[in-house]
MMTF fields as JSON, N, C-alpha, C and O atoms, coordinates in Angstrom:
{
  "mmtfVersion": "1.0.0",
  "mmtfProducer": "UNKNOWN",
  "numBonds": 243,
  "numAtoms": 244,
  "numGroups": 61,
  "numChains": 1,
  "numModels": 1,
  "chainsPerModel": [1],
  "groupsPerChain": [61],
  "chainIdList": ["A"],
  "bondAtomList": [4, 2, 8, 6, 12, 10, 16, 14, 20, 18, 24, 22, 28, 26, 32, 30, 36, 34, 40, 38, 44, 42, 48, 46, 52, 50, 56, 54, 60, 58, 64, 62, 68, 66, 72, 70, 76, 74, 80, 78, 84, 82, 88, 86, 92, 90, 96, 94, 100, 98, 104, 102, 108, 106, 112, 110, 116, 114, 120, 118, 124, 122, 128, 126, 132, 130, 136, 134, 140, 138, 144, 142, 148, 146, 152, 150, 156, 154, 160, 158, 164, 162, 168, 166, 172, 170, 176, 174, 180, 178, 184, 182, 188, 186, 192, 190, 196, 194, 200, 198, 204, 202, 208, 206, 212, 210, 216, 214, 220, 218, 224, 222, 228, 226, 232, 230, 236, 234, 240, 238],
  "bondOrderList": [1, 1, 1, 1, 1, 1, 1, 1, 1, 1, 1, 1, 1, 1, 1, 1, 1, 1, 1, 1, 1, 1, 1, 1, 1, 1, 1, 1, 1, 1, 1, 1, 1, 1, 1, 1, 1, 1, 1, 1, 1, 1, 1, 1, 1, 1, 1, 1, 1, 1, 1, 1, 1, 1, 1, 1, 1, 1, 1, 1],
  "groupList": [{"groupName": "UNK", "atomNameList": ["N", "CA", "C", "O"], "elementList": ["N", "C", "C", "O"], "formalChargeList": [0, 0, 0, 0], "bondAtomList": [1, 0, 2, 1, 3, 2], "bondOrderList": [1, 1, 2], "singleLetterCode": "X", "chemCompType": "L-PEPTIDE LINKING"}],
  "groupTypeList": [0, 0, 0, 0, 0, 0, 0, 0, 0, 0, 0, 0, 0, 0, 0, 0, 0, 0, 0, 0, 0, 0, 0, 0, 0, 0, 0, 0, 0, 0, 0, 0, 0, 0, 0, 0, 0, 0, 0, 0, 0, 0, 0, 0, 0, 0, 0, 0, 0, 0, 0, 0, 0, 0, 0, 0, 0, 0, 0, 0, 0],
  "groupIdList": [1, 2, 3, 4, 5, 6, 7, 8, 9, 10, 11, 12, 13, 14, 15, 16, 17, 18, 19, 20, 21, 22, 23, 24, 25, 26, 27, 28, 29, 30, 31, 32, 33, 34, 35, 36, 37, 38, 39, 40, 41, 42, 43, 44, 45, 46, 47, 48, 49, 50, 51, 52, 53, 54, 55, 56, 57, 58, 59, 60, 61],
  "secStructList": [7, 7, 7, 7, 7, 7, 7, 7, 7, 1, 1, 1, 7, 7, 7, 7, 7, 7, 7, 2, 2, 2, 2, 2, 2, 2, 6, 7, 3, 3, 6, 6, 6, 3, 3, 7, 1, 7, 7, 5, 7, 7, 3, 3, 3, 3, 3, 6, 6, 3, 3, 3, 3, 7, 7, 5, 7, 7, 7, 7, 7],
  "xCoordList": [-28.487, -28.421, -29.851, -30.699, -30.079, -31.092, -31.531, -30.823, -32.499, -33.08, -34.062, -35.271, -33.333, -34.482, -34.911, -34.089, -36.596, -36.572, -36.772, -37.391, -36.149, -36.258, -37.608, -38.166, -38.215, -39.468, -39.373, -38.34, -40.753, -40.842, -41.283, -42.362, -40.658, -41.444, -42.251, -43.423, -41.327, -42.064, -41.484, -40.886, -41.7, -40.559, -39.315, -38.497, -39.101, -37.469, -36.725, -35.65, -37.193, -36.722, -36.862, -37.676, -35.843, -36.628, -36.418, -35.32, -36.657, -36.376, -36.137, -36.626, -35.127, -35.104, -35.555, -35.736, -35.812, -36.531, -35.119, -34.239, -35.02, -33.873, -34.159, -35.18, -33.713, -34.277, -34.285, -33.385, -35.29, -35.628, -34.424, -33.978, -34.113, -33.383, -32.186, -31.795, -31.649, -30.312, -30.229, -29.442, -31.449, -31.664, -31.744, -31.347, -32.473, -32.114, -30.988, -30.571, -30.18, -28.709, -28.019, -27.477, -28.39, -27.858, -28.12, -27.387, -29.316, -30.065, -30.558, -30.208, -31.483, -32.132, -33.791, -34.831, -33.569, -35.592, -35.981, -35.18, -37.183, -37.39, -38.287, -38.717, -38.219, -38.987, -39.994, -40.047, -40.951, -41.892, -41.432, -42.164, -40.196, -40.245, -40.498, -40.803, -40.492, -40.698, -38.996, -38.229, -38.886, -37.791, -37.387, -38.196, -36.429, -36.128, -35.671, -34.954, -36.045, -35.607, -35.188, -35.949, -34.333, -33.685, -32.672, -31.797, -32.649, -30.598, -30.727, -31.698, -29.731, -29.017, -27.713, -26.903, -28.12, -27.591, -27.176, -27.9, -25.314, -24.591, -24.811, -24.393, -25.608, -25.609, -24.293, -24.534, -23.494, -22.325, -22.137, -22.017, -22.12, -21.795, -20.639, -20.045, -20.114, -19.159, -18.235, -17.153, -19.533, -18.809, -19.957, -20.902, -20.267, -21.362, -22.446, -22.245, -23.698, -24.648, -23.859, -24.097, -23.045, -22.569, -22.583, -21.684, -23.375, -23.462, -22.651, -22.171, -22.736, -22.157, -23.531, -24.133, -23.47, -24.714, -23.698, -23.07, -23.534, -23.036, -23.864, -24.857, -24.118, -24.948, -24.061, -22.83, -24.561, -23.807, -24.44, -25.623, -23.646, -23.742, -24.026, -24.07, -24.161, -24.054, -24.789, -24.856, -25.516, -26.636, -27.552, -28.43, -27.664, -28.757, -29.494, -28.992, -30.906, -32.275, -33.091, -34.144],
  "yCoordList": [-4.487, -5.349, -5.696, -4.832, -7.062, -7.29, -7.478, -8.173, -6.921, -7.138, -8.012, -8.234, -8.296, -9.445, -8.851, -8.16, -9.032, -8.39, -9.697, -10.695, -9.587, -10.379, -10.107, -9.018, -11.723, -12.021, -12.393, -12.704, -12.245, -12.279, -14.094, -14.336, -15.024, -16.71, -16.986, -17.362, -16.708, -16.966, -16.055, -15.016, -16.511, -15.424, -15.8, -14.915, -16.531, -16.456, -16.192, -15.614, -16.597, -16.701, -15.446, -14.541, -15.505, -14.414, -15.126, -15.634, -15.379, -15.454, -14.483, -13.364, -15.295, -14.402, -15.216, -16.388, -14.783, -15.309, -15.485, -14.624, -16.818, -16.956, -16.803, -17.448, -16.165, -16.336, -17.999, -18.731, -18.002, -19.354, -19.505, -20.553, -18.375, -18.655, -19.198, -20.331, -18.608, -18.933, -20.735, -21.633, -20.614, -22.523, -23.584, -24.738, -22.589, -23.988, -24.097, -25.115, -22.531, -22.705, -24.327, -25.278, -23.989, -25.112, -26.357, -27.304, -26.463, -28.211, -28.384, -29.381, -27.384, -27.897, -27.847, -28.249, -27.422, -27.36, -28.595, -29.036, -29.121, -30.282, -28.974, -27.837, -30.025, -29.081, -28.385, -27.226, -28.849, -27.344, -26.68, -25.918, -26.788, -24.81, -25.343, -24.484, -26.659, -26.921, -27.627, -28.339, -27.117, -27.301, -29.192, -29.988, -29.644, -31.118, -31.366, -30.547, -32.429, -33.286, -32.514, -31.658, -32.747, -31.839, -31.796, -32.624, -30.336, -29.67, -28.751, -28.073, -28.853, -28.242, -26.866, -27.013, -25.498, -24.563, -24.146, -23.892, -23.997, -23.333, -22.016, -21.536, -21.019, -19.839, -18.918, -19.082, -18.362, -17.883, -16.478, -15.908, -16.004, -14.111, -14.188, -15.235, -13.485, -12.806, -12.043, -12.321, -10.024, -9.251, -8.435, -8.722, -7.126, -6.337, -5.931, -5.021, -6.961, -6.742, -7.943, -7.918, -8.716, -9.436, -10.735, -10.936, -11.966, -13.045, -14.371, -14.135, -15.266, -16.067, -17.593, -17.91, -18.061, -18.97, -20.135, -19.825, -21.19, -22.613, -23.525, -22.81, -24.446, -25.586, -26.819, -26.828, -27.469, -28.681, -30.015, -30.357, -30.49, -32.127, -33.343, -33.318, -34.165, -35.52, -35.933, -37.137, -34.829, -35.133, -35.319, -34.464, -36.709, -37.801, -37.068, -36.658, -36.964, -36.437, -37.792, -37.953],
  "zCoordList": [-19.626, -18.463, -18.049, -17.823, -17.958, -17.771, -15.996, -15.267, -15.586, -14.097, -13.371, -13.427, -12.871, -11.957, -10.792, -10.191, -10.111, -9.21, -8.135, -8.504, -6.677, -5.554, -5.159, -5.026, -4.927, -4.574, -2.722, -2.129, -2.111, -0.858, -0.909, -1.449, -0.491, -0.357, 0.757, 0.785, 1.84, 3.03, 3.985, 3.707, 5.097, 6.572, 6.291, 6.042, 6.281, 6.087, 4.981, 5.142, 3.546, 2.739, 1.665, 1.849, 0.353, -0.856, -1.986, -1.76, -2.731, -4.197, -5.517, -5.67, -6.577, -7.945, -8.744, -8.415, -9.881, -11.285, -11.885, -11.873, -12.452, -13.536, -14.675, -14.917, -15.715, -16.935, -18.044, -18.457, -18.131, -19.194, -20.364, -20.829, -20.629, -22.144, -21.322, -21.606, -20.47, -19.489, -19.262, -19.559, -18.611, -18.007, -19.386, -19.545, -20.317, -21.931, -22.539, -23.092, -22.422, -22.315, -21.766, -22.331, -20.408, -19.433, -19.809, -19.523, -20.559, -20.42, -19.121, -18.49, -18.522, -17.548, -17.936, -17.414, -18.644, -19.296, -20.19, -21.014, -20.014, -21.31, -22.261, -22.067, -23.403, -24.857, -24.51, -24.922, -23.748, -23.153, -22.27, -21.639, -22.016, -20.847, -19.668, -18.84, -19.177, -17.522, -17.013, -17.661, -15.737, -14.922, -15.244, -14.766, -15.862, -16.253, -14.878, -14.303, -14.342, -12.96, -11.549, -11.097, -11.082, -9.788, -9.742, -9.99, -9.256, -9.475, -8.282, -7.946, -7.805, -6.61, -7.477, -8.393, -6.527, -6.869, -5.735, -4.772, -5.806, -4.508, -4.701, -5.755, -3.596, -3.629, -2.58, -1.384, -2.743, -1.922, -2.093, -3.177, -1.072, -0.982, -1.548, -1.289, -2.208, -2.629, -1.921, -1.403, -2.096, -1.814, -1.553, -2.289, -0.402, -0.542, -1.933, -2.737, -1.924, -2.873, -4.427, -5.634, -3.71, -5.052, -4.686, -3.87, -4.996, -4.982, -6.263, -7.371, -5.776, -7.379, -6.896, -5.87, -8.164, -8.327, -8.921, -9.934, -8.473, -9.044, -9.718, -9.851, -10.166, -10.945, -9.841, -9.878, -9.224, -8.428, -8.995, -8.986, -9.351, -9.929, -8.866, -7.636, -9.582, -8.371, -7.178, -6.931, -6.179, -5.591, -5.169, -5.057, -4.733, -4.859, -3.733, -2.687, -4.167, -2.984, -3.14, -2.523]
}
């Protein structure tokens, strides 16, 4: 099982590291390894310490 550790961003916020191999899975990386365009990710609690991560289509920024 692989681990990610939660990063501190700012006061309010935290972040995780996604793994790269995961996102070229997806088709969100171009051929060098940088983030391709903009994508929106639904983040939603679950259950104590259990989250789920969506890929959301369709909107326009």
């Amino acid at each position: 099982m692989a681990l990610n550790k939660l990063r501190q961003l700012d006061r309010d916020s935290v972040g995780i590291t996604l793994p790269k191999d995961d996102m070229r899975v997806e088709g969100l990386l171009d051929e060098d390894g940088r983030l391709e365009g903009d994508h929106h990710v639904h983040i939603r609690h679950v259950d104590d310490g259990e989250w789920s991560l969506e890929l959301v289509e369709g909107i326009d920024t």
